[in-house]
C-alpha positions in Angstrom: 1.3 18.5 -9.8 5.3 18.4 -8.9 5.0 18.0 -5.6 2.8 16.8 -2.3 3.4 20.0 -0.1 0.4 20.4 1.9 -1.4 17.6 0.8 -2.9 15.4 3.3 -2.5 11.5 3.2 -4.5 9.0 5.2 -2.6 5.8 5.3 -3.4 2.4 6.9 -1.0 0.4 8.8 1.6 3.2 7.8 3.8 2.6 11.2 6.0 0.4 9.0 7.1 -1.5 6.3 5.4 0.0 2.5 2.8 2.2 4.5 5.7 4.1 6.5 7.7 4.4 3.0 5.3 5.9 1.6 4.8 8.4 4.4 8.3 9.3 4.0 8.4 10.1 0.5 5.1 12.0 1.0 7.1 13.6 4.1 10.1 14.6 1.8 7.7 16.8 0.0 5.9 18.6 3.1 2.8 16.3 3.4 0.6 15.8 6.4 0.3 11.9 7.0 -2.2 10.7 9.4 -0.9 7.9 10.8 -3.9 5.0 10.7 -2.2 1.7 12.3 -2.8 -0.7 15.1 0.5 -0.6 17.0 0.9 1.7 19.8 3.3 -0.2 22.0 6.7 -1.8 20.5 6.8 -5.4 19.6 9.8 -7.0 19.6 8.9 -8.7 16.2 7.7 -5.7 14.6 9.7 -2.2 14.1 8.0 0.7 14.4 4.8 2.2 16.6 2.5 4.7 15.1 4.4 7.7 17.4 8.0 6.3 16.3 6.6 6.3 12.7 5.5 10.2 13.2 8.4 10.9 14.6 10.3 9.7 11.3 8.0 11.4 9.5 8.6 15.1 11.1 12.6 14.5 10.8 12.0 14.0 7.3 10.0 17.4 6.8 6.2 16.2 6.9 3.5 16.6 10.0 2.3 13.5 11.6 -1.0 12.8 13.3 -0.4 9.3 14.5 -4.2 7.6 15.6 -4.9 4.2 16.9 -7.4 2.1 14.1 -7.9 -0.9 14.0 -9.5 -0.8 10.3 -12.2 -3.6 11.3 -13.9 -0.7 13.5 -16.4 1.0 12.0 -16.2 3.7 14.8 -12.4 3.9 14.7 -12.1 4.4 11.0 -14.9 6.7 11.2 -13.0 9.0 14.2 -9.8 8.7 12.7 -11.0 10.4 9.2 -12.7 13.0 11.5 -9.8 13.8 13.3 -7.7 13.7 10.3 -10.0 16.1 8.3 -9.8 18.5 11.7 -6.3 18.7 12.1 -5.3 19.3 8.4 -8.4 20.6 6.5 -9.3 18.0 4.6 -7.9 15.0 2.9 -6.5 14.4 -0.1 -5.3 10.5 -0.8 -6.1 7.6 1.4 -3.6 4.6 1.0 -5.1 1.6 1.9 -2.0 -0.4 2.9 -3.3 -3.0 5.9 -3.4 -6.2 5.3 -3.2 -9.7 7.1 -1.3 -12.7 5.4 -1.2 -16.1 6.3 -0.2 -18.7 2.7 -1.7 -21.6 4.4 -3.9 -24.3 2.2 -7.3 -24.6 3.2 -7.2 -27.7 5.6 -4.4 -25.5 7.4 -6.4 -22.5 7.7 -8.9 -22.0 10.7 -11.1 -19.5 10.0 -10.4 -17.2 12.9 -7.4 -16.5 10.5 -9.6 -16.4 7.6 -12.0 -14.0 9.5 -9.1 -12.3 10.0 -7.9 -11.5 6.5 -11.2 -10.9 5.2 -12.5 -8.2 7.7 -8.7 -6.8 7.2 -8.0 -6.8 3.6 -11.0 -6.9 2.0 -13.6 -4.8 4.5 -11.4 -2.8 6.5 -10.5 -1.7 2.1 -14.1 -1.2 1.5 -14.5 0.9 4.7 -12.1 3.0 5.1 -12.8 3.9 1.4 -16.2 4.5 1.6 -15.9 6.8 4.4 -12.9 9.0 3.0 -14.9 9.8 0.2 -17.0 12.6 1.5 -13.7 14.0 2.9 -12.0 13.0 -1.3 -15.0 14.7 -2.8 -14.1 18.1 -1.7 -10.0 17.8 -2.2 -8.6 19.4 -6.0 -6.9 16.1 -6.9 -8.5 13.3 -5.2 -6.9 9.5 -4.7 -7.8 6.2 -3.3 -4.4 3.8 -3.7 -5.0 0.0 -3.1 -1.7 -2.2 -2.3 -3.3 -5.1 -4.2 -2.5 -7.1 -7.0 -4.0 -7.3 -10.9 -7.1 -8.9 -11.4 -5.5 -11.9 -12.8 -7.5 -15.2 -12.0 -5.9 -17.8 -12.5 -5.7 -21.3 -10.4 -2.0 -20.8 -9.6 -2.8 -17.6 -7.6 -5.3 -19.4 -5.4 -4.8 -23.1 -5.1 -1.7 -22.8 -2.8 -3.4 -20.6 -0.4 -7.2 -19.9 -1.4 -8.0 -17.8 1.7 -5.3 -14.9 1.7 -6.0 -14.3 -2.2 -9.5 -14.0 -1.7 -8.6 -11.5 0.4 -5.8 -9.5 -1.4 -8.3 -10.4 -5.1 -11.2 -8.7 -2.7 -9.1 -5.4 -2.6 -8.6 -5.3 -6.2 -12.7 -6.2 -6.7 -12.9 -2.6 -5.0 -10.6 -0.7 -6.3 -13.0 -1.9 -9.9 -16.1 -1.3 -8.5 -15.2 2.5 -7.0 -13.0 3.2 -9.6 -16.4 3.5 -11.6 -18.6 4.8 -9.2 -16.3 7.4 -8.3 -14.9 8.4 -12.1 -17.6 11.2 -12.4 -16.2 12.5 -9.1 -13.2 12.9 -10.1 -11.7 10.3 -7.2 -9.1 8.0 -8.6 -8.9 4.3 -7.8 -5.9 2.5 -8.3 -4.0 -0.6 -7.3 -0.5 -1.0 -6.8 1.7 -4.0 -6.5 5.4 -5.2 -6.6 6.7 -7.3 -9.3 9.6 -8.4 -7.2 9.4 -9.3 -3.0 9.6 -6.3 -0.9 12.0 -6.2 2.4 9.4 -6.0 4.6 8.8 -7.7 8.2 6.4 -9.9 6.3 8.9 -10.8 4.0 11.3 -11.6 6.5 9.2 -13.5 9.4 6.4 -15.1 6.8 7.9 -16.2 3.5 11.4 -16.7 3.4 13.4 -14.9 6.1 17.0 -13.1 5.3 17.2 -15.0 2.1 14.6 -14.0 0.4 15.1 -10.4 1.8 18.6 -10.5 -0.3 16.5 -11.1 -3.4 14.0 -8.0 -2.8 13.6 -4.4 -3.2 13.7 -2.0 -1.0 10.1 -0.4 0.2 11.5 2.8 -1.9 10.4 1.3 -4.8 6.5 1.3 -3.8 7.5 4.7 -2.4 8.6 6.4 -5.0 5.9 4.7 -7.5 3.1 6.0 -5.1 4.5 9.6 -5.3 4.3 9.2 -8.8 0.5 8.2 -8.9 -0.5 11.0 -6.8 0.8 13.8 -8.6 -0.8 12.5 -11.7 -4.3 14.5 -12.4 -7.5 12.0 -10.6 -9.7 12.3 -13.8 -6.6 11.1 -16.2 -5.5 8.1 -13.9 -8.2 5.9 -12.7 -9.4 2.4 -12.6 -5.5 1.1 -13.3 -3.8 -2.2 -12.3 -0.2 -0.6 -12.2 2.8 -2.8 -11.7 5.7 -0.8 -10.0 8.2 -0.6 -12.3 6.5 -1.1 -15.3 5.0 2.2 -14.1 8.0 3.8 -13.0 10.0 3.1 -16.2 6.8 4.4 -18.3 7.0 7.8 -16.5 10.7 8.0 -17.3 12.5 6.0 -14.7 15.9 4.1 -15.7 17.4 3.2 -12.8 16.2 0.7 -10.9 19.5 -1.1 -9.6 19.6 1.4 -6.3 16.3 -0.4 -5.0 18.0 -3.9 -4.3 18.9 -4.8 -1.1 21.7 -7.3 -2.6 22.8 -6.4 -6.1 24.1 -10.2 -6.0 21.4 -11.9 -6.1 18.8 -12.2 -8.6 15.9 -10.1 -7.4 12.2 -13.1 -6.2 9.6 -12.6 -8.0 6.0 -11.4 -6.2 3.1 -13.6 -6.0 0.0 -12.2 -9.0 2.5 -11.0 -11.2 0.4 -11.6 -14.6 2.5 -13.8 -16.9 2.2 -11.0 -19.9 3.7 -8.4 -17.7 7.2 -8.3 -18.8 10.0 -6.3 -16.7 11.6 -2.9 -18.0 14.8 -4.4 -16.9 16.5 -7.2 -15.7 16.2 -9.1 -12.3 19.1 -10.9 -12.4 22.0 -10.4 -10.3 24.0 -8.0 -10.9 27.7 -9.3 -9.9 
């Protein structure tokens, strides 16, 4: 498949950040992007509402349906996929992009927060999958994409803050478990992760704020590694763990320098980032 025209995506907290990106690049190709976020009112800590994020997506050549979810609701999630199939016929890939974060040891965790992160990451993943897939089951080249790291359990990945990887490792767990179930289907599951930070509003207001920033990649790096996944036939691509540009570079991809927000600075590594997984090219600075 060369391109996404026509296809519909259903995307979870896409009013910003990685979700928004990769409503962009889907948008670049003629896509309809339903718009499956939280924020309907500006924040002044946050950019972006789902109606200025469908409005982006428009200018850049897509159709928006921007709808109110709070992926916790079981109704919501369940209205949204309805309307979503309504409006555009169907759907074709469902990105499952919403998560919580808070890196906070156990003592400093209440577990309101953990609640939280749980019913976000690891539930609101499960649910919004299991109910696109009636909607998958009928569409010629089927995807579920996870943001979620590799399944590699180790201590480091947990001891600092148990909680939040429980949560981001419980993505993963699903994108195993439906990967399988779904195979005969013909639904690809897949994960997705960063090796490097991404400039994100997390990024900035959570782990290290405009330095750390400098050291990351753009959100055009998830982007364009998504784009990639979904034109790739459901029945050959399935059950993967795939690193972005380990997969990038694999499908032909040389340049990577253009994705750094600060060519001179040596580019943070991402938290899960398996040891063994060894970069197609440098991340050191560049002047």
């Amino acid at each position: 498949m060369s391109t996404l025209a026509g296809k519909t995506l259903f995307i979870t907290g896409a009013s910003r950040g990685i979700g928004l990106a990769i409503a962009l690049r889907a948008a670049r190709d003629g896509a309809n992007i339903a718009i499956a976020a939280k924020t309907a009112e500006p924040n002044p800590k946050l950019p972006g509402t789902i109606y200025s994020a469908a409005e982006e997506i428009e200018k850049a050549g897509g159709m928006a349906l921007p709808l109110v979810v709070d992926v916790r609701d079981e109704a919501q999630v369940r209205e949204a996929l309805e309307k979503t199939a309504a409006r555009f016929g169907g759907v074709d890939i469902v990105v499952n992009n919403a998560s919580a974060i808070s890196l906070t040891d156990s003592q400093a965790t209440d577990m309101k927060r953990f609640d939280l992160m749980q019913q976000i990451n690891a539930r609101g993943t499960f649910m919004v999958s299991k109910f696109a897939v009636p909607y998958l089951a009928k569409a010629e080249n089927p995807h579920i994409l996870m943001l979620s790291p590799p399944l590699d359990m180790r201590e480091k990945w947990f001891s600092a803050h148990t909680a939040y990887s429980m949560a981001k490792y419980g993505m993963s767990l699903v994108v195993l478990g439906l990967a399988g179930e779904l195979r005969r289907k013909g639904i690809a599951v897949n994960a997705l992760w960063p090796r490097t930070t991404i400039a994100t509003s997390a990024v900035k207001n959570l782990l290290g704020g405009d330095a750390l920033m400098r050291a990351s990649r753009t959100p055009d790096i998830i982007a364009d590694a998504a784009h990639m996944i979904f034109r790739k036939p459901s029945r050959e691509l399935t059950g993967k763990f795939l690193i972005d540009d380990t997969f990038l570079f694999e499908n032909g991809v040389r340049d990577f320098d253009h994705y750094r927000v600060d060519p001179t600075v040596s580019l943070a590594m991402d938290f899960f980032v398996p040891e063994d997984s060894v970069p197609p090219v440098s991340l050191a600075k560049l002047k």
